[in-house]
N, C-alpha and C positions, 0 to 999 in steps of 0.2 A: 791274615791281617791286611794285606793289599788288598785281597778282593771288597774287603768292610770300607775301606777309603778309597775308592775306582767309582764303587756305587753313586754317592753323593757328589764326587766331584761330576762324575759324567750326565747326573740331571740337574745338575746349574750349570752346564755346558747347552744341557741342551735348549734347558729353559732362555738360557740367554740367546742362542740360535733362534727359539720359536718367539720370541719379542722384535728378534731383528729381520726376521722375514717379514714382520708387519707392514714393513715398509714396503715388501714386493708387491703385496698384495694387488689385483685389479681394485678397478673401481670407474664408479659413472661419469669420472673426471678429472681436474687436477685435485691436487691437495690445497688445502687454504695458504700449504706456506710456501708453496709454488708458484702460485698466485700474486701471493707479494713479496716476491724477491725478485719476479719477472717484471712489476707495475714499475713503469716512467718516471709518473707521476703521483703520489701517494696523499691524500688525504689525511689529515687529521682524525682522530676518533673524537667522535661525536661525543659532550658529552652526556649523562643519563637525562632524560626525562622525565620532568617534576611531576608527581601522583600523588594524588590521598588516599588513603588505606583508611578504611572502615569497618568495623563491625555489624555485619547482619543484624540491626536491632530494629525493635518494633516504630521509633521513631525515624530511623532512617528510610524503611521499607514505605511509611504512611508519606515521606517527603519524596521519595523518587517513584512512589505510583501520582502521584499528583502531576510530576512533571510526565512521566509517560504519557498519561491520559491528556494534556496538553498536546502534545506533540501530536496526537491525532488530526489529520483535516478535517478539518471541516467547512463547508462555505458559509456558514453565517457571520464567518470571521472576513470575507470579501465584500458578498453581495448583504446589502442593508433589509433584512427580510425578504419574503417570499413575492416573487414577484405576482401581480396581478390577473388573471385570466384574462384573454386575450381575444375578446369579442369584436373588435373594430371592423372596420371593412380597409382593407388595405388598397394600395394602387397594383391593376391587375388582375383584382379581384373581378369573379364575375355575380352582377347582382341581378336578383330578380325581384319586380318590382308590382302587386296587385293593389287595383285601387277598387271598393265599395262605395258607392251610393245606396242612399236609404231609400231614392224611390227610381223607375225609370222615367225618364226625359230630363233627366239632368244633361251633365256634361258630358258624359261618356255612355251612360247606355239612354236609348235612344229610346221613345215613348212603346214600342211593341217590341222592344229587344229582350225586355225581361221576362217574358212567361217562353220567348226563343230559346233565353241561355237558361234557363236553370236556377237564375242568381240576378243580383245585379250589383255586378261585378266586371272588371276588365282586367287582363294580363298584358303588362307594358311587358314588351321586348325584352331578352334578356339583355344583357349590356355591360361592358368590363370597364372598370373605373381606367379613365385618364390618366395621364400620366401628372396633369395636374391635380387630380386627386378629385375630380367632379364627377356626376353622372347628369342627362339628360332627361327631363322628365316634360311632358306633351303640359303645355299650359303652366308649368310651374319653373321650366327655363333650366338654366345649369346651377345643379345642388354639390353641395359639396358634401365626400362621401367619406374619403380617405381619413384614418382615423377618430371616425364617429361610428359608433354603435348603430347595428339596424335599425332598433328603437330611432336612435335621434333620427336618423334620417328621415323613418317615418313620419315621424310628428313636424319636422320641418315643410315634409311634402303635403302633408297635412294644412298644415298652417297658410300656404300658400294657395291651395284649390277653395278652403271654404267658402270662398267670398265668390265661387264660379260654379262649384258641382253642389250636389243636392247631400249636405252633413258627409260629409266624405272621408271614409275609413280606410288607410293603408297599410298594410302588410309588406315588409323589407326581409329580403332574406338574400344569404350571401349560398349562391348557386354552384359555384366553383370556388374554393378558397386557393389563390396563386401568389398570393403575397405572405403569408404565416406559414414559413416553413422551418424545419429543424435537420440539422445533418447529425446522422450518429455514424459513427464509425469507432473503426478501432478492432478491439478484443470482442466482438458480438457475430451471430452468426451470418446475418445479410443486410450489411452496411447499406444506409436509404437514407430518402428524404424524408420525412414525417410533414402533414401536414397540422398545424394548429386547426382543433375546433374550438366553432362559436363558442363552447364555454371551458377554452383552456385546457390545456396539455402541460401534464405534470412528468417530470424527469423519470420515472421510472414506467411510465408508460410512453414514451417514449423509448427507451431502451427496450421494452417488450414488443414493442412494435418493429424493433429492427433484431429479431432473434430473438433475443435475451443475448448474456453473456456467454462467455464460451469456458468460463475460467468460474472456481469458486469467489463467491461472493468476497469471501474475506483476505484476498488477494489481488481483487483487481479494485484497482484506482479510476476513479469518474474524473474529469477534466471539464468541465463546463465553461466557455469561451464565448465571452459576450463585450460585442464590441473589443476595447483595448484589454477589458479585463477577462482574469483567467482565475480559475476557483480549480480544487481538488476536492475530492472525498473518497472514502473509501465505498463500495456498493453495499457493504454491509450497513452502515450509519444510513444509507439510502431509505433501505428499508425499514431499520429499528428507527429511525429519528424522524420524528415528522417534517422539522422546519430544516431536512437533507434531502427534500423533495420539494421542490418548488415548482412553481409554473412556469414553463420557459417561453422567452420572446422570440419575435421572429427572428431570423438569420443565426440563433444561435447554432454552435457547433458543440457537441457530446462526443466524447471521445474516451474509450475505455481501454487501459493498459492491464495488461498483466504484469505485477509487479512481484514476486513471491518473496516472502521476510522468513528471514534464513537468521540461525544461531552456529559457532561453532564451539564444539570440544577437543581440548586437547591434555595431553598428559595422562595420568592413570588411569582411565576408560577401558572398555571394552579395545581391541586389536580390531582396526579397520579388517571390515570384510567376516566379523564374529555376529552382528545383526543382517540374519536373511541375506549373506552375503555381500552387502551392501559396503562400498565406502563410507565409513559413517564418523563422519568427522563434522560433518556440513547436513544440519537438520534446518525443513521448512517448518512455519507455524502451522498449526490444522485449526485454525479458529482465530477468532478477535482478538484473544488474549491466551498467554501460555505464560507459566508461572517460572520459576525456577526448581521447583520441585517437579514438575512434568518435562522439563525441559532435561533435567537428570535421568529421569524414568526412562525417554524417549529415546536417549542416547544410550541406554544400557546399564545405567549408574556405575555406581566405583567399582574398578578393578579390587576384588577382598585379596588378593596379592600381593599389590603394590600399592593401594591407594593410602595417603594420609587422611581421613574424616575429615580429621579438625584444619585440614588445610584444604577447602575448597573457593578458589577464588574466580571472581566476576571482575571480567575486564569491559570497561565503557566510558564513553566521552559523559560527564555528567555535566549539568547545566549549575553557573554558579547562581544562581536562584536558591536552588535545593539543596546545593550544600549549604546553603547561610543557613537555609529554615533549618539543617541539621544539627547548629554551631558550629560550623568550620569557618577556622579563620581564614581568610583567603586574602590577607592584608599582604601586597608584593605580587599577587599573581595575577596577571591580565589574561583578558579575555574572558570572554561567556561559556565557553566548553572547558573543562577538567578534565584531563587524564585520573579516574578514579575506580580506586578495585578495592571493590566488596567482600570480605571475609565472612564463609559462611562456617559454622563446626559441625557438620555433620554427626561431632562425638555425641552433642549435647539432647537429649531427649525433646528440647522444643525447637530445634532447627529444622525439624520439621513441617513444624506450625508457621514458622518463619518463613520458610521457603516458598511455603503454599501459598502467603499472600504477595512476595515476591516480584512483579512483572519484570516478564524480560522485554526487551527490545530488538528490534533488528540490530544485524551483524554484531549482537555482542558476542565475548568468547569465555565459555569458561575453561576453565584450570584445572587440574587434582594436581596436586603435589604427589612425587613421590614419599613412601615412610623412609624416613632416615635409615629403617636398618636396611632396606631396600637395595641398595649401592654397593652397602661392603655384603652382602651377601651374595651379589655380582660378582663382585671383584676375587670373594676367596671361593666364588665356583669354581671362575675362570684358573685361579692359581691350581684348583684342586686337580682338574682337569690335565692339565699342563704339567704338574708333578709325578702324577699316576703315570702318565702314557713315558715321562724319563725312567719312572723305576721299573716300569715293563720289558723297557729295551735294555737297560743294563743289567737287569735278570736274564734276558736272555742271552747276554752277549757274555756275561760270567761264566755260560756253560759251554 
């Protein structure tokens, strides 16, 4: 009879010992209630944070891919169309400059100089435009160059010999170009000057000119810096979008960053370090777009352990734009950003459809909820464990 009541008293003896040693345990620092019964000064608790909660639904998904795809750079939202090609003669420039006669004993070739040369033709000097923007031409005085097209120049010089040379045809060309240049740097393999040609230099040949990139396309950010104004885009749009390529002016500066758009997962997922060993909390995009069904996949999808399906949630600042288009009232709430988290069911046979068309965004987070039975099946492990190892020792100590 003592030893049937010894037994149960000595494992809530011990149970109560193995609770209370809790508190010896190490650890990677204080306790939180250490923490604050040591603090001076104490704060306030903050309190909650106002959020909309939503359902995954096909009107919702058509209103926050709308605003995703907004949020994309673009420059045609800076610069007013695509700028011009860029054939002027700048200051600096070095120009050269051939003048034809229809017969010899004109002005310039000389009654027996033409069966001499070849031609009847003359090559003026080459010559680097002024800093006032003129060039020099024999019998035709100071032209002004800077900012006018070869063409114009010609027909000006033109215009000015006929009345002295014999029908007189000239040829303008820009021999050295020192005034139309571009600076690329950044994220590319060897950072230069680019110079503009006579018929214009478009941004991504320009960036091909100085490397290429170093970084995927769909990751690195273009920077386009003209005069006071500054333009982004991403290099993908560079290439898929026509009017994401423009012609660029002088002095502009191109600038490429690597920027990488990252999502995280937390809660019932795979155990960091269970994908290829990897910490896998913190996933980058591999492309333009990633959905929230690839964005699941890529993380590992739900723990079938511990996850709840029908509780999977998307944490994001949403724009109050898209929530109106959703019908949410947002009567009392300022600002243009929302705290708003998206409810997906995973249980439901078309959340997967839903998912698929989904965009996610940078640094959003999702969620798995634990299953409710989840917890107390922790908890009466833990009891299980604890009780077993009392009745072990008071068996053995019965004998």
């Amino acid at each position: 009879m003592c030893r049937r009541l010894v037994v149960p008293a000595l494992a809530g003896l011990l149970l109560m010992e193995a609770l209370t040693a809790c508190t010896y345990l190490s650890s990677d620092g204080p306790a939180r209630a250490t923490v604050e019964t040591g603090a001076v000064i104490k704060s306030e608790r903050r309190a909650p944070v106002g959020f909309v909660q939503l359902d995954l639904s096909a009107a919702a998904v058509n209103a926050a891919n709308a605003q995703t795809h907004a949020l994309t750079p673009l420059m045609a939202r800076v610069l007013s169309g695509s700028q011009s090609r860029h054939g002027s003669i700048g200051v600096g420039d070095v120009v050269n400059i051939t003048i034809f006669e229809a017969s010899a004993g004109g002005l310039f070739i000389a009654s027996e100089g033409g069966a001499a040369r070849g031609g009847n033709f003359v090559a003026i000097p080459p010559q680097q435009v002024e800093a006032s923007g003129s060039i020099t031409v024999p019998y035709a005085g100071q032209v002004a160059a800077a900012g006018r097209t070869p063409q114009q120049v010609a027909r000006d010089i033109t215009e000015r010999l006929k009345q002295r040379a014999v029908e007189p045809q000239v040829v303008v060309s820009i021999g050295d170009r020192r005034s139309g240049s571009v600076s690329v740097l950044g994220d590319v393999n060897q950072p230069t000057r680019v110079d503009i040609d006579p018929g214009g230099l478009r941004l991504l040949e320009a960036i091909t000119r100085g490397g290429g990139p170093r970084s995927a396309p769909y990751e690195t950010v273009v920077t386009l810096k003209r005069g006071n104004r500054t333009t982004q885009t991403l290099l993908s749009s560079v290439v898929k979008i026509p009017d994401q390529n423009p012609y660029l002016a002088p002095g502009d500066i191109v600038f490429l960053t690597k920027e990488p758009r990252f999502y995280l997962t937390l809660g019932a997922t795979p155990a960091p370090g269970s994908l290829g060993g990897l910490n896998n909390r913190r996933f980058t995009f591999e492309n333009d777009t990633m959905s929230l069904a690839e964005a699941a996949a890529k993380s590992g999808g739900l723990d079938p352990n511990r996850a709840d399906p029908g509780a999977v949630f998307l944490y994001r600042l949403e724009s109050r734009r898209a929530l109106e288009e959703m019908g949410v009232d947002l009567t009392g709430y300022a600002g243009n950003e929302i705290p708003t988290i998206y409810t997906c069911d995973f249980g439901r046979s078309d959340a997967f459809f839903v998912s698929s068309e989904f965009l996610m965004r940078s640094r959003d987070i999702i969620f798995v909820a634990e299953a409710p039975a989840v917890g107390l099946q922790r908890f009466t492990a833990s009891l299980s464990g604890l009780t077993s190892n009392a009745s072990a020792v008071a068996a053995t100590r019965s004998y």
